[in-house]
Each structure stands twice: as C-alpha cells, then as structure tokens.
C-alpha positions in Angstrom: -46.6 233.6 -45.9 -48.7 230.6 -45.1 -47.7 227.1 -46.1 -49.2 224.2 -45.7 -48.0 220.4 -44.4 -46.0 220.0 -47.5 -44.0 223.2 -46.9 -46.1 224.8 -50.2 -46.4 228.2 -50.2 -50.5 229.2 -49.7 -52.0 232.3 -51.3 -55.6 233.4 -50.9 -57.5 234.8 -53.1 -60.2 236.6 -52.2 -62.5 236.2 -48.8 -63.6 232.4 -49.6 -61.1 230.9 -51.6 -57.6 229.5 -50.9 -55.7 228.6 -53.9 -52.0 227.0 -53.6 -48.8 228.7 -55.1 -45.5 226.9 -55.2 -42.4 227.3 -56.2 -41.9 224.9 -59.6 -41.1 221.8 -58.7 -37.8 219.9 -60.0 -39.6 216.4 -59.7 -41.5 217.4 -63.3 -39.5 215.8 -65.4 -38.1 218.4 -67.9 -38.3 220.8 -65.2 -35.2 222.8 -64.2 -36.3 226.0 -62.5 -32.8 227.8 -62.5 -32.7 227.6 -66.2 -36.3 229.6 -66.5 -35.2 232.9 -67.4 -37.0 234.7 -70.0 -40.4 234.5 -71.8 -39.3 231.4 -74.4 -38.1 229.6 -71.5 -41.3 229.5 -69.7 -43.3 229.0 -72.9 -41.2 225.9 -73.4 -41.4 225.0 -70.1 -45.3 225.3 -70.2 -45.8 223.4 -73.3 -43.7 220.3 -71.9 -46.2 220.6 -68.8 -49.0 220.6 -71.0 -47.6 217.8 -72.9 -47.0 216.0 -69.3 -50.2 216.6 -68.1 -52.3 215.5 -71.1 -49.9 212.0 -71.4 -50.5 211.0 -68.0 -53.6 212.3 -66.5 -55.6 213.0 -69.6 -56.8 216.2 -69.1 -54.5 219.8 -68.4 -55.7 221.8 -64.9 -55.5 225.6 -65.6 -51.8 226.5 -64.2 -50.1 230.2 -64.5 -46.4 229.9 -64.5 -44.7 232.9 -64.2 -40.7 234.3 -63.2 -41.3 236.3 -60.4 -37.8 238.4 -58.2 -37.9 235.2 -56.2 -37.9 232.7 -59.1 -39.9 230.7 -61.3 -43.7 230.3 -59.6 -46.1 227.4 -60.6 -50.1 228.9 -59.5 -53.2 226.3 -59.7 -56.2 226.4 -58.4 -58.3 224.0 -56.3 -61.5 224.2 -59.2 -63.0 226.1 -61.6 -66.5 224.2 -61.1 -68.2 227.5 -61.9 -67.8 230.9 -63.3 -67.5 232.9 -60.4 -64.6 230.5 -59.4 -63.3 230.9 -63.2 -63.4 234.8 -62.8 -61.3 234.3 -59.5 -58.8 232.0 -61.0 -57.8 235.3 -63.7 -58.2 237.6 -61.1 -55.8 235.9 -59.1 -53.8 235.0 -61.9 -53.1 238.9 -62.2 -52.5 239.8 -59.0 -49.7 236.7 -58.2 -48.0 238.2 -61.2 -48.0 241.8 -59.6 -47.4 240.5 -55.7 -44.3 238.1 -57.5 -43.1 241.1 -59.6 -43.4 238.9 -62.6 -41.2 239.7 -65.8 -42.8 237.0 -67.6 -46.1 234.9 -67.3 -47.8 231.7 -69.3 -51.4 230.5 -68.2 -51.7 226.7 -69.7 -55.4 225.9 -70.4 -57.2 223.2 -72.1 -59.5 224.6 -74.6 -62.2 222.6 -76.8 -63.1 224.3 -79.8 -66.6 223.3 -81.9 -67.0 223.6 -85.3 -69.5 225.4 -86.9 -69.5 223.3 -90.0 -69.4 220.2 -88.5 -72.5 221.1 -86.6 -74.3 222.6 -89.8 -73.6 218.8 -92.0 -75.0 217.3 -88.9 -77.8 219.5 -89.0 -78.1 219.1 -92.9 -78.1 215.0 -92.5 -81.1 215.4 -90.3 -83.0 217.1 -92.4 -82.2 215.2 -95.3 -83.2 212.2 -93.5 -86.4 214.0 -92.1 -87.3 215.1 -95.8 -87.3 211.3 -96.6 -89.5 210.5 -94.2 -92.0 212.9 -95.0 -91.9 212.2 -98.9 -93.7 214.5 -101.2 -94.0 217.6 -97.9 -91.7 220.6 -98.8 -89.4 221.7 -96.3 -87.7 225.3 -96.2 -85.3 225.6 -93.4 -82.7 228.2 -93.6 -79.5 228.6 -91.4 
C-alpha cells in the first residue's frame, strides 16, 4: 500500500479522491490501541475522540474507527465540502471495513439538530409583532 511522507497508510477511494487511513495513533491522549478489542471499546474510544476533538479544535471531522485483522484503524477524509464527496466518505467508509475485515466499526460525526418548535415561536413572535403593526387588519396564517 501507498504511504505518504509521514509513513501513513494512503487509501483511495474512488478515481478522484485520495483519502488517508492510519493506524490509531498512541499520541491521542486516552488512546491505547492494543487495548481496542471489541465493540464498547471502540465506542469509548470514539467518544473520548469526540470529546478531544470538540475541547480543542471546536468542531469534530467525520472519522470511522474500526478493529480491522491488522488492528485498530482510524479513517478521515480530506472534506466533505459537497454531497458527492459526502456520499464517497460512506462509501468508503464501507469498503475500509470490508478491505480491513472489520469486526467492529464507529463513524464519529458532528450532527446539528433544529427544532421545529423553536422555529414555529419564532415564527409566532413575528406575526404577533406584524399583527401590531397592522392594527385593526385580520390575519389568518396557519402552520
């Protein structure tokens, strides 16, 4: 396989993009790759990543962990600027965990959720205020 100047192992995914795979590293703190062993372990070892991640850089990049024959396997990708490069991340995703024989596998994503409610009161507020302005006028808006 090809690595690149940092000795990292380089898989490619599909005819345009090349998207770095790595062994997990032992300079994570919290990280100790020959204790991964079984789902829970790399569910732990995920969240403290996440954890990691969020503390010191603010935001969590999309990473697939996963225990492969080999080992324990760390999988990012370069971006996920649009779908297409989304769709390649999962597709890739899939076929590291078939090409490392994977027995267990944890994707860590950040994920922002909107709430319906809060969006309808903000919506409500508005027209409250907009039925003040317009004083006697009858408004009917449903949702």
């Amino acid at each position: 396989m090809p690595t690149n100047e940092a000795g990292l192992v380089m898989e490619v995914a599909g005819p345009q993009s090349i998207l770095p795979a790595f062994p997990v590293s032992s300079k994570i703190l919290g990280v100790q790759p020959s204790r991964l062993e079984n789902l829970d372990d790399l569910l732990a070892q995920a969240e403290h990543y996440a954890n990691h991640s969020m503390r010191n850089i603010g935001h969590l990049p999309p990473t697939l962990f996963l225990i492969g024959s080999k080992g324990p396997v760390m999988f990012m990708p370069e971006s996920l600027a649009d779908e297409s490069e989304k769709d390649d991340f999962a597709t890739t995703a899939r076929l590291m965990c078939i090409a490392h024989a994977a027995t267990a596998c944890v994707m860590a994503l950040e994920a922002w959720v909107k709430s319906f409610r809060k969006a309808q009161r903000q919506v409500n507020r508005v027209l409250d205020d907009l039925k003040a302005q317009l004083g006697n006028m009858t408004i009917n808006i449903h949702l």
